[in-house]
N, C-alpha and C positions, 0 to 999 in steps of 0.2 A: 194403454200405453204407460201409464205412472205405475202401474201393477209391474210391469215388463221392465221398467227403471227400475225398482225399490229391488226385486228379485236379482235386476244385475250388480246393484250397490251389495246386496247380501251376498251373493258369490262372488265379487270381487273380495270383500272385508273376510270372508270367510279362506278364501285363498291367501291372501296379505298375512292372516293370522296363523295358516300351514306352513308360511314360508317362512315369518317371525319363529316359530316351534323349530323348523327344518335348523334355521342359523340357529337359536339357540341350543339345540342340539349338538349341530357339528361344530360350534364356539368351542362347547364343551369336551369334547371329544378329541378337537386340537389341542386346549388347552391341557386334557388329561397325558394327550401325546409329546406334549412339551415337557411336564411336570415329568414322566417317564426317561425322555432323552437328558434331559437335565440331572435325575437320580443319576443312571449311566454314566453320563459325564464326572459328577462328580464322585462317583466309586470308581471309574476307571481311571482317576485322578489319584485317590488315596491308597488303590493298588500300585500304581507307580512309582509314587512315593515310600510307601511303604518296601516296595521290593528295592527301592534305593538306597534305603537307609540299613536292610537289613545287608545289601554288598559292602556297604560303608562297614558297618560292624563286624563283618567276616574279615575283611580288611583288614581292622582296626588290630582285632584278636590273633590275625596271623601276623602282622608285624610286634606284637606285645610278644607272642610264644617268639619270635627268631632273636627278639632283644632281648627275653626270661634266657634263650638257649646259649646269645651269645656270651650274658653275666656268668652265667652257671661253667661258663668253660673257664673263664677270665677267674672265676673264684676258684676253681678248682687249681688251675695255674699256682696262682696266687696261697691253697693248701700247700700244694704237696710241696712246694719253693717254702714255705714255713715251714713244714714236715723234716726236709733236707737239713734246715738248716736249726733247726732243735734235735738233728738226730747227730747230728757234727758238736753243736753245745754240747749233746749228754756224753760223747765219749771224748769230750774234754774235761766236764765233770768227774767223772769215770778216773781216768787220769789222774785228776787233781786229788780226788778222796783217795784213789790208792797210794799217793807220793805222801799222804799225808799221814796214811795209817803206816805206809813204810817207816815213816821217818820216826813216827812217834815209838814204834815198835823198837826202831834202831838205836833209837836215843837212851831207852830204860835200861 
């Protein structure tokens, strides 16, 4: 009978110790499947981010090009209205040097 006890103490402690193994096993396993979701989690985090940032900057660069396109007209404006009105000076210049060489011509 104490034969019959000591051999059921040993397969119980020996089954205790499979099942200690079993959980730490599957601890490990969960734990590897946490660390896993959690990678995921946080790449599909800084994917999102990132594809945010870069609509922001497409954004950013299309409203820079319509305000680059709206200067560029404004300055052009802004030419050819200086153009007009140095093309109006020079044949007042024009003018004036002729009246001047007339006159000097007239005079001798």
């Amino acid at each position: 009978m104490t034969t019959e006890i000591i051999k059921e103490i040993r397969e119980a402690e020996h089954a205790a110790e499979e099942k200690i193994k079993a959980a730490q096993q599957e601890s490990k396993e969960l734990l590897a499947k946490a660390e896993e979701a959690a990678e995921k989690t946080v790449k599909s985090a800084q994917e999102k981010e990132l594809e945010k940032s870069r609509k922001l900057l497409e954004e950013a660069e299309k409203q820079a090009n319509l305000e680059a396109l709206e200067k560029r007209e404004q300055n052009k404006i802004q030419c050819e209205a200086l153009k007009k009105k140095a093309g109006e000076k020079l044949e007042d210049a024009v003018k004036l040097v002729m009246e001047r060489i007339v006159n000097l011509n007239g005079n001798s």
